[in-house]
ZAMARGU-4260 file (C-alpha; in steps of 0.2 Angstrom, whole numbers, plus 5000, padded with zeros to 4 digits):
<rodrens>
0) 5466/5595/5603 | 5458/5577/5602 | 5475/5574/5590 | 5487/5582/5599 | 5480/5570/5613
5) 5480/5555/5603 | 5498/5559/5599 | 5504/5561/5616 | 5496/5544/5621 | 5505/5536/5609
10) 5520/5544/5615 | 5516/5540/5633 | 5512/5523/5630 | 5529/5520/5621 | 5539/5528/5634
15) 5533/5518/5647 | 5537/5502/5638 | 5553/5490/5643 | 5568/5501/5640 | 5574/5493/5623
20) 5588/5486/5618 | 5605/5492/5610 | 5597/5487/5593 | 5581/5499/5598 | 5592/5513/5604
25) 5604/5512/5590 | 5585/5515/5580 | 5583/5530/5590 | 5596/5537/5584 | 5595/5533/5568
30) 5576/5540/5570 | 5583/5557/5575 | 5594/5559/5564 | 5582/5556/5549 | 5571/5570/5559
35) 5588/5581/5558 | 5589/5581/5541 | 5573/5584/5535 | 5572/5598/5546 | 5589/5606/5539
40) 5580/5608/5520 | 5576/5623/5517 | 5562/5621/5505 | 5556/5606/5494 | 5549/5603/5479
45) 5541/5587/5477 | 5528/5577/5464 | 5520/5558/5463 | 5509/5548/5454 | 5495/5538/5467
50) 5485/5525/5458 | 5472/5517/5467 | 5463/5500/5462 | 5447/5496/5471 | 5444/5478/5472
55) 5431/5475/5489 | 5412/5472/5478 | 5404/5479/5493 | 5412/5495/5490 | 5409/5491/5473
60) 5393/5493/5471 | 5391/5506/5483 | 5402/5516/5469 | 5390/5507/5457 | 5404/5501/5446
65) 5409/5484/5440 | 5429/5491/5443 | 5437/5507/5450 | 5454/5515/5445 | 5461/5533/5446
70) 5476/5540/5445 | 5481/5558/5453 | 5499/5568/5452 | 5501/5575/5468 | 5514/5591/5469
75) 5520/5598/5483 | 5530/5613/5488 | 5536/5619/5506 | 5547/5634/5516 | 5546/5626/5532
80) 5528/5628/5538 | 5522/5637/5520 | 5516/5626/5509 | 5507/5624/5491 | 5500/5605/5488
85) 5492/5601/5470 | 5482/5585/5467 | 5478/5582/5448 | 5467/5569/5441 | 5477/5560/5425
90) 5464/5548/5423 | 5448/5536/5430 | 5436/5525/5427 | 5423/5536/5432 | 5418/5553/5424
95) 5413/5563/5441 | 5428/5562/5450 | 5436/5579/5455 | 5448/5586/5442 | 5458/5598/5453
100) 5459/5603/5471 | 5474/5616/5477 | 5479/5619/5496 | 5490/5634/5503 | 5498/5642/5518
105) 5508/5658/5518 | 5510/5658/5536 | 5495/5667/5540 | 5480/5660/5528 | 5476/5644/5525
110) 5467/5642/5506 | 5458/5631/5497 | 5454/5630/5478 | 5442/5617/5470 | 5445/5621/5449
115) 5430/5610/5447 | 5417/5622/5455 | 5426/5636/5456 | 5425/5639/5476 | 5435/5644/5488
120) 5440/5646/5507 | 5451/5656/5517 | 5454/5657/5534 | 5469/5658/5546 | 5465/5641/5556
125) 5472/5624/5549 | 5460/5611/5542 | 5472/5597/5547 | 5467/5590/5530 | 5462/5594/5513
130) 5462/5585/5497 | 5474/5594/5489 | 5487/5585/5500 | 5490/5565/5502 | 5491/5555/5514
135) 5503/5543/5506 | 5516/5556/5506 | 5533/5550/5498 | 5541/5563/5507 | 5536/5557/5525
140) 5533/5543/5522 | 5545/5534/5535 | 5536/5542/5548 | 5519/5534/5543 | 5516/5526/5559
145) 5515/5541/5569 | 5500/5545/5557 | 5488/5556/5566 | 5470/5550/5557 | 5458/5543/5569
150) 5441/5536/5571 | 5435/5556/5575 | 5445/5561/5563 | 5448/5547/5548 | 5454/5563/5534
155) 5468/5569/5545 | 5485/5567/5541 | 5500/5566/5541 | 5509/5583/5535 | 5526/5589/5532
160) 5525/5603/5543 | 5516/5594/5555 | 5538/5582/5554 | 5543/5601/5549 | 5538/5608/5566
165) 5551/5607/5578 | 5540/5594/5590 | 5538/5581/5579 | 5539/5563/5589 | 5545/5571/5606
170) 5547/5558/5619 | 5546/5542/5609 | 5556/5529/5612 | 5555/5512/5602 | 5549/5496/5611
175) 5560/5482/5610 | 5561/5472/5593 | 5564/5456/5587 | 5578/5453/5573 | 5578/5441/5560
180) 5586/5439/5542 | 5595/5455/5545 | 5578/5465/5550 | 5573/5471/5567 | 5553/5470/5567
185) 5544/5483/5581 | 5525/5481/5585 | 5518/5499/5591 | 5500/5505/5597 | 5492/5517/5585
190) 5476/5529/5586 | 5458/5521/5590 | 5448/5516/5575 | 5430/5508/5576 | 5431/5509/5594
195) 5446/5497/5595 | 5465/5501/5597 | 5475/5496/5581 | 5492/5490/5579 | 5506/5499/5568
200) 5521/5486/5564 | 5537/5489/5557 | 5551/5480/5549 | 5567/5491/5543 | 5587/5485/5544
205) 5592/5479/5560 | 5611/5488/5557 | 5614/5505/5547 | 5612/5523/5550 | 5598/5527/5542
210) 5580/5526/5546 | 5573/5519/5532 | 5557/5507/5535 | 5555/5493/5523 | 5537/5488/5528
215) 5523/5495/5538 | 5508/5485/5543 | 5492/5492/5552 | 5481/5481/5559 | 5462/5489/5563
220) 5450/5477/5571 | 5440/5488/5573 | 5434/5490/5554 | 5440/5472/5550 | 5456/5481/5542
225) 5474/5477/5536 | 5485/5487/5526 | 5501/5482/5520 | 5515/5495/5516 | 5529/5494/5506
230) 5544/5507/5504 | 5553/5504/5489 | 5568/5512/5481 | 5575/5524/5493 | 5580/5543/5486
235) 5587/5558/5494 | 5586/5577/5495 | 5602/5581/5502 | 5606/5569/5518 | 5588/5565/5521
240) 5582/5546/5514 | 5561/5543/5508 | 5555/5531/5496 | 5553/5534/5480 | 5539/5519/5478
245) 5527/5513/5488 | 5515/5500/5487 | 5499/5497/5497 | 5489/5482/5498 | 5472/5484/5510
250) 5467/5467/5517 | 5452/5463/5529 | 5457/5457/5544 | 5458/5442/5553 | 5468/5435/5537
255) 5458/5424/5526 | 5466/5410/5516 | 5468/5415/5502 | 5472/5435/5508 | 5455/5444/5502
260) 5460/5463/5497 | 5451/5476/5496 | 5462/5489/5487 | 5479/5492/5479 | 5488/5507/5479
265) 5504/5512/5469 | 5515/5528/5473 | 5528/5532/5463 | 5539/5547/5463 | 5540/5558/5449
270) 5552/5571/5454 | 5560/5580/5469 | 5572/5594/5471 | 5578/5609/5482 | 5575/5625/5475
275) 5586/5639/5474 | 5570/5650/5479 | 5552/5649/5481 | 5543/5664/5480 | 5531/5671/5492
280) 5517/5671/5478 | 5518/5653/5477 | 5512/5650/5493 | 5497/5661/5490 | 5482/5657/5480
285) 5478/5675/5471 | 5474/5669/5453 | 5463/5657/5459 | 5455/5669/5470 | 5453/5680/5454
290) 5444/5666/5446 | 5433/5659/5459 | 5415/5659/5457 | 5413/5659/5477 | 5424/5662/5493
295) 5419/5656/5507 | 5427/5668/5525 | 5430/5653/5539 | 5434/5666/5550 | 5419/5679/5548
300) 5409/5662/5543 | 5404/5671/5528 | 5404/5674/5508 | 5418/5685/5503 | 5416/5686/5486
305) 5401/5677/5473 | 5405/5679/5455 | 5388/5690/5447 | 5385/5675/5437 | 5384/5663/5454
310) 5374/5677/5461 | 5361/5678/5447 | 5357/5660/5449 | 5356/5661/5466 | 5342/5675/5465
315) 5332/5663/5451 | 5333/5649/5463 | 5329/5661/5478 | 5313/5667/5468 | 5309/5652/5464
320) 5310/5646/5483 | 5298/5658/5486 | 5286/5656/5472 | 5286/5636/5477 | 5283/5642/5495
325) 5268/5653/5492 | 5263/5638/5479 | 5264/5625/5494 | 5253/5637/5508 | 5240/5640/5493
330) 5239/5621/5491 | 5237/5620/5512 | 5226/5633/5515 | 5214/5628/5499 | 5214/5610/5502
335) 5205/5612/5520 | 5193/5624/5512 | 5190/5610/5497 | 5185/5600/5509 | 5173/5611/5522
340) 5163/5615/5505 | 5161/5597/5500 | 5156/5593/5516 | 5142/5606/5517 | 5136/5600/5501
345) 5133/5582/5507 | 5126/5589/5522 | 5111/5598/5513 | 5109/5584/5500 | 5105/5574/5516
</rodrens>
């Protein structure tokens, strides 16, 4: 509920602004039908490359690493609010990160899958956000600035069926611009982050039918943020229009001379396509429930399944809990005892 609020002030707070111009209205427009068309596909099938570069030493050395790169290959597929997201570790300058995380809903269970440790959830309410999905989407990517992550909830996201929904960016209306060299520049209010409000700016082609951002800028002062956005080389699936590059550059904020970044990120598109069909099975997790050492129930907040193997160590460790704890009240009842002895020794030598 907190995001569903967060998204309605945004809304409210861009509704009550100037009534734009004919350049903003034509955006509108241009806004709606984008919406349109990504609606009308009936199912996607969609994969990227996200590499990250770390360059801010504080964080840094909280990762304890002179330098930080990793690459994933995100897949995603979706039948209007079913969905299967994939993220893929290709490579990295560290030897712990997560190889493999998966994500499903069939339309009535949501599932997740870590390949790593073999563990599993279920349950039939969303997480809002799960690492088997990105929030540097391709596909959605012109509708970043209606992101829904906020400072009490940073790892929410923006989703596809979250655009796919039917009420998706009800209500907004574009404040007025400013044009220049052919583009029309928009500041918005976004979500709160470090207790501050943050600004989302936008710059896209002041005359066309499309909605096709160029750049995205999100100002947080809040956590000393600026991350620069942008999309590159647009694509299509069918009448809908979304980057097939992206490039993020995270500053801190206010801007330094020269800029000091944090981070680089680099999203290119692999592959995209409307299948013919998507099967129901896809959208279901059953051989990685087959092969999961642990299940985890969220609605009965319970394990529904722990592989023998899982289970036997889990009865060495709980017997060996229990021998620590008899070990540990021996040691606490003995010591007193240690002590009233010596004491009525020294008292006799006396």
């Amino acid at each position: 509920m907190k995001h569903v609020r967060s998204i309605v002030f945004i809304l409210s707070f861009l509704t009550y602004l100037p009534f734009a111009s004919s350049a903003e209205q034509d955006l509108q427009v241009r806004l709606e039908k984008s919406l349109n068309n990504i609606n009308s596909l009936s199912g996607v099938e969609v994969s990227w490359l996200d590499t990250l570069s770390i360059k801010d030493p504080a964080t840094l050395k909280v990762l304890k690493a002179n330098e930080f790169t990793r690459t994933f290959q995100y897949t995603y597929t979706a039948s209007g609010q079913k969905y299967h997201a994939v993220c893929e570790l290709i490579s990295g300058t560290k030897n712990n990160l997560a190889k493999q995380f998966e994500s499903t809903f069939d339309g009535k269970i949501y599932s997740t899958y870590s390949a790593d440790k073999r563990y599993m959830t279920t349950g039939s309410k969303d997480a809002k956000g799960d690492r088997g999905q990105s929030a540097n989407s391709l596909l959605i990517a012109p509708f970043l600035f209606l992101t829904r992550a906020d400072e009490d909830c940073p790892e929410c996201m923006l989703r596809f069926t979250d655009i796919n929904s039917g009420l998706f960016a009800k209500g907004l209306n574009f404040p007025p611009g400013q044009e220049a060299d052919g583009l029309l520049k928009i500041s918005m209010p976004g979500l709160p982050f470090g207790k501050q409000p943050t600004t989302w700016e936008m710059a896209i082609d002041a005359a066309g039918d499309s909605f096709t951002p160029k750049m995205f800028k999100h100002i947080c002062p809040g956590i000393k943020s600026e991350v620069v956005i942008g999309l590159l080389n647009y694509t299509n699936l069918g009448a809908y229009q979304f980057p097939s590059r992206m490039e993020i550059t995270q500053y801190s904020y206010p801007e330094t001379t020269p800029p000091t970044v944090f981070s680089t990120e680099l999203v290119v598109l692999v592959s995209a396509r409307i299948p013919d069909q998507i099967a129901d099975s896809v959208f279901r997790l059953d051989g990685e429930e087959k092969s999961a050492a642990v299940v985890w129930d969220w609605d009965q907040k319970k394990l529904g399944k722990m592989a023998p193997e899982r289970a036997k160590v889990q009865a060495i460790h709980g017997t060996a809990s229990k021998v620590l704890l008899l070990m540990i009240l021996f040691t606490t009842l003995l010591i007193p005892i240690a002590i009233m002895v010596v004491k009525k020794f020294a008292s006799r030598e006396k």
